[in-house]
N, C-alpha and C positions, 0 to 999 in steps of 0.2 A: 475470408481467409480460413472457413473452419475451426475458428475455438469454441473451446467449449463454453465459455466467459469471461467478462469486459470487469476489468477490476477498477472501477473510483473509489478514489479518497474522497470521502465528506467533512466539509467544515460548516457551519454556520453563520448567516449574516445575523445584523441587529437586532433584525426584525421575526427571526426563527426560520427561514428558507433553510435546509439543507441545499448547499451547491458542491461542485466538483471540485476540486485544487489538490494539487498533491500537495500544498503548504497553506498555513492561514496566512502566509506572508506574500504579498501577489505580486511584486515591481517584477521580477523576474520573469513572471508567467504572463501577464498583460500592459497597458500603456498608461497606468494608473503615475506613474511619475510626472507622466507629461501632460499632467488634464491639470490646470493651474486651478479649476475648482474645487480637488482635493486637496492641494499641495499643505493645507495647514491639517489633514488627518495624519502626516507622516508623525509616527511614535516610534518610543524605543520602549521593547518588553521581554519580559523573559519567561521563556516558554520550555516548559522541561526540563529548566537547568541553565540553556543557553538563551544570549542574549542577543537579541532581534531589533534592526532599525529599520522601518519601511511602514508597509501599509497594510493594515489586516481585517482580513474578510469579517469579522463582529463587530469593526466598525462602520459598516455600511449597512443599508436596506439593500435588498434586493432591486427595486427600482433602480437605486444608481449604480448600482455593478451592472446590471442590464447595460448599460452605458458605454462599460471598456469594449476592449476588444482583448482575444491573447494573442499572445506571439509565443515563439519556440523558446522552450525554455534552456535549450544546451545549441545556443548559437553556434560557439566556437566547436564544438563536436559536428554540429548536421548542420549545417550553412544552407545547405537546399529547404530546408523546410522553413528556411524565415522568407522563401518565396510568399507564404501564408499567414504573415502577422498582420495582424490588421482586418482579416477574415470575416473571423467568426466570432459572438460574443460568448461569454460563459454557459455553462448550462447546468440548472438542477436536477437535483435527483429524480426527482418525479418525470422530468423529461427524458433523462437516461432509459428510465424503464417503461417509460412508453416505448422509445424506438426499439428496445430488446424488446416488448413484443410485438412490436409488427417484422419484427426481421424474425423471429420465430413461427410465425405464420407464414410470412413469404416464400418461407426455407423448411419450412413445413418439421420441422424440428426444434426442441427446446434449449431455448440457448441460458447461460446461468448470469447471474452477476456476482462478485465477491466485491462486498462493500467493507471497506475499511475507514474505520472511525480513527479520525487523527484527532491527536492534543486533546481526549476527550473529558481527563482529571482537569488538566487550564481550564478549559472552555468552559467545564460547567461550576469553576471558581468565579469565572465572568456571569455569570448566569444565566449559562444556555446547558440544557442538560440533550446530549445527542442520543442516549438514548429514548427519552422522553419523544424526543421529535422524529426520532425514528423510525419507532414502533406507530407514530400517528400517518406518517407518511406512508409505509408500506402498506400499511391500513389501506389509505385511501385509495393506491395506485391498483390493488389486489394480489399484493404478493406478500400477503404475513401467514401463508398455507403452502409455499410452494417448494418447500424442501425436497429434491435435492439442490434445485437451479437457483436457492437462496444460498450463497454462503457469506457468514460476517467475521472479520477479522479487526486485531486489535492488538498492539505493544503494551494494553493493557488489561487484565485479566477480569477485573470488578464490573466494565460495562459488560462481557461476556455474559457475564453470568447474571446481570441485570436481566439482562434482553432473555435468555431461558428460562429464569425464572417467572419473566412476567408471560411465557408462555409461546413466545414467538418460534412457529418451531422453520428451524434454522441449520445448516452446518455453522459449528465454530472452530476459530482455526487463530492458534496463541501465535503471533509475530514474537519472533525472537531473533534479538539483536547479535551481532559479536560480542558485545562488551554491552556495561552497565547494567542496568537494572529499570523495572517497572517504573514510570514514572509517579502513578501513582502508590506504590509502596514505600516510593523515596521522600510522597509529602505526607503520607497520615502520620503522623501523633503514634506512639505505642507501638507502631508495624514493623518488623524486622523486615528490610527489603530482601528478596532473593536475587540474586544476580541473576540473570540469561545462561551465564553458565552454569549455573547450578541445575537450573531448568532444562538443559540437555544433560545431565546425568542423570544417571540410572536411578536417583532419589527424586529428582526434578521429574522425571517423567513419570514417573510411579504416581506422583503427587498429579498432576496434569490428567490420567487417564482416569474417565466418565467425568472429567470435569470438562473437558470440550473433545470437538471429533479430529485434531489435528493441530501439526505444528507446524508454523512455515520459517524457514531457514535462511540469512544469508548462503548465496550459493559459497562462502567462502570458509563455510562451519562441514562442510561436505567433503573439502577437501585437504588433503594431508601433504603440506607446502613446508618446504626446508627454510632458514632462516635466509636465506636467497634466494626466495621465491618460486624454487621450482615445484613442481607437485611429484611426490613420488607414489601415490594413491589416493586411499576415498576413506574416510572416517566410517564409525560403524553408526553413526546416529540413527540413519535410518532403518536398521535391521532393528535396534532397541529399542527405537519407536513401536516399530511393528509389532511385536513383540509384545506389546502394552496395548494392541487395539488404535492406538495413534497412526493415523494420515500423517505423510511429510509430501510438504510444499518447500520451492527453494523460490529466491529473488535473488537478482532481476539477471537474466540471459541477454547480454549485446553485444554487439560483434567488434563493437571499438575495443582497440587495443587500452586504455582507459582505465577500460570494465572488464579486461579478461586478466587472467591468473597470470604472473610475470614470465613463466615458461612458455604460455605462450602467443607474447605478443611478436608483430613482427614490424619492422623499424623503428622510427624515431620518434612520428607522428601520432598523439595522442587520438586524434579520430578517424587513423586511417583502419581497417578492418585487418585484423590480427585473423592468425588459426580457431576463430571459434570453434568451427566444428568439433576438431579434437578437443576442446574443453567440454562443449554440450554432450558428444558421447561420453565425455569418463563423467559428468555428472549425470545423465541417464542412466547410467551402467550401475547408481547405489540403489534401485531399485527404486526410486521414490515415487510419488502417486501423484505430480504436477510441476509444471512448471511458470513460473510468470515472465512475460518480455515481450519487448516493445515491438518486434519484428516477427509475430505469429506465424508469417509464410515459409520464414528459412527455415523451423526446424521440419517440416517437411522433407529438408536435403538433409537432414543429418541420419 
């Protein structure tokens, strides 16, 4: 489909595997409910605040997640793609980046990855440190030199700068929320949290620049939406950005009515396909420098 890179989230099993999940919570993403030789791992935990019942991936070795299978994680959205559960099993990091380079060979071009580090203040409460295990794995695989087609990403600032300072060179690129604040700034002792919103003002980014090479944004901080939803333009975030040497990236582009701005969905149904285009052009049009979503071929037509 021509991108320019494949963006997984990493979490950690027991055993220290880096694997793929957009959550460490899996019932959703694979058939971990229905394998009755788990069924006494299901726990309830709280994770960044919020509180989680199911099954999670640092409870497991890698051996037995090898095990599952996934399934689609937004059934009631895309019903065609749970033609595919039951497929395929998980895959780790170090698999990911082997298949990015042989498709970089094949295609005779560099294709990148943007790894994002979830739950990484939890997780290394649990005693798994991601970036420790990170820096070992891109080691092994041979991508801890390949900047620019490395980029790492994080809702949290401290592993960022972990991983720089231990030399890894890298793009890094601060995930910012609509709301709340760092997770890790909300559990240290002494640390005044900053909010996300702070972190997009003109003091927030002042603070941010030469401390990582970009910001990535809900697509919904981008745009300038009446208390009814409609959009009546584009916020200036990204020209401030710039303005400061800061990269802006937005999340996540899809065409469900769902996921698109209230102006412009069209009927009733949650996953039938809304006007996106005219929302991808007016978020293209703040000049930013990427985009993330699930559907890489459409924006081609936009």
């Amino acid at each position: 489909m021509g991108v320019d890179a494949v963006e997984p989230d990493i979490v950690v099993t027991r055993d220290g595997v880096l694997v793929i999940r957009h959550e460490n919570e899996i019932s959703g993403t694979t058939d971990v409910a229905e394998r009755p030789e788990f069924a006494a791992r299901r726990t309830t935990k709280t994770i960044d605040g919020v509180k989680l019942q199911g099954w999670f991936v640092e409870d497991f070795t890698w051996q037995e997640l090898q095990t599952l299978r996934c399934r689609e994680r937004l059934p009631e959205l895309r019903p065609l793609n749970t033609r595919f559960d039951g497929d395929e099993p998980m895959l780790t990091l170090q698999q990911l980046l082997a298949m990015i380079d042989r498709a970089s060979v094949e295609q005779q071009r560099d294709i990148g990855v943007v790894i994002e580090l979830k739950h990484a203040h939890f997780l290394r409460t649990q005693g798994h440190d991601l970036v420790t295990l990170l820096l070992a794995e891109l080691e092994a695989a041979g991508w801890q030199q390949k900047q620019p087609q490395l980029v790492i990403e994080s809702f949290e600032l401290a592993p960022l700068e972990r991983l720089r300072d231990a030399g890894l060179v890298a793009e890094y690129v601060f995930l910012l929320e609509s709301a709340g604040a760092p997770a890790d700034e909300l559990a240290t002792p002494g640390v005044k949290a900053r909010s996300y919103e702070w972190y997009r003002s003109n003091a927030g980014l002042d603070s941010l620049a030469g401390r990582v090479h970009g910001v990535s944004l809900s697509k919904r901080d981008l745009l300038r939406v009446t208390a009814r939803g409609q959009v009546v333009g584009v916020e200036d975030v990204v020209q401030r950005a710039h303005a400061r040497g800061l990269k802006v990236f937005t999340w996540t582009l899809r065409p469900e009515n769902r996921y698109l701005t209230a102006g412009f969905r069209q009927g009733s149904q949650h996953g039938a396909w809304g006007d996106w285009r005219e929302e991808w052009r007016l978020i293209l049009s703040t000049g930013l420098d990427g985009v993330f979503l699930d559907h890489p071929d459409l924006l081609a037509m936009v």
